[in-house]
C-alpha positions, 0 to 999 in steps of 0.5 A: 898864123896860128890857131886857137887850137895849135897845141902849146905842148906838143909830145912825141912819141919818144917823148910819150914811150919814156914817161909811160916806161919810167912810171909803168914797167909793166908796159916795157917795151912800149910800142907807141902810135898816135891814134889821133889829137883833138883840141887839148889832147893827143891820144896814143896808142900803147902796145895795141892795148892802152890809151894815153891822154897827153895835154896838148895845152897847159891848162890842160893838166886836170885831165884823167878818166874824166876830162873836167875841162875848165874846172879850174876856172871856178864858175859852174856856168862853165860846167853847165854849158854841157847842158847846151851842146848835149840836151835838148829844150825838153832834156835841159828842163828835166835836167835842171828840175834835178839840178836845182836853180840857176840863176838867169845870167848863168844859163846865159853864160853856159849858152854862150860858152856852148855856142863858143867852144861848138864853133872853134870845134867846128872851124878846128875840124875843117882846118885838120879835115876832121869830118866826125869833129865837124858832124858833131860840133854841127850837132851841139851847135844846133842844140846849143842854139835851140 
């Protein structure tokens, strides 16, 4: 059976040491170990100093320093649900005073999508025995559902 959370893209490390090496010959000879996966990425280690993202999944591509997700699906409601899983009542009204106005079905929309990715995560971290997935998706769960 297979899981919403199996990767799509699965990159070994041979496969990591000869993209880094092509694109970055100051890191040749890289030494390459994996440090751990999530859900849309496995991280490796480089030469005990760097740190690559490499997608496990296909819509995964616009990923960099800064992970933006589901950019590419368009709807800001996907974005807000950041509010949710990491604000509390008190923070998301702050929040949205500096934000501007939301339309009501949007916050409904972000609630339930904060709602939705915290309990993958948290079905995720049980099947790969993740304990500190697990501690945090309860963590935004709660936020979200408060």
């Amino acid at each position: 059976m297979t899981h919403l959370w199996d990767a799509e893209v699965a990159i070994t490390p041979c496969q990591a040491k000869k993209m880094i090496e092509s694109q970055f010959q100051d890191l040749i000879p890289a030494e390459i170990e994996i440090m751990d996966y999530g859900f849309d990425n496995t991280v490796m280690k480089v030469n005990g100093v760097w740190v690559f993202r490499f997608p496990r999944r296909e819509i995964a591509i616009l990923s960099g320093v800064l992970d933006w997700g589901d950019v590419h699906l368009g709807h800001r409601a996907i974005d807000l649900n950041l509010v949710y899983s990491f604000l509390t009542p008190e923070g998301r009204e702050f929040f949205f005073r500096e934000y501007g106005e939301v339309e009501e079905v949007e916050l409904e929309y972000a609630r339930f999508k904060a709602i939705y990715t915290n309990v993958v995560l948290l079905l995720y971290g049980y099947h790969e025995k993740q304990p500190h997935t697990i501690v945090e998706a309860q963590k935004s769960l709660k936020l979200a559902l408060t």
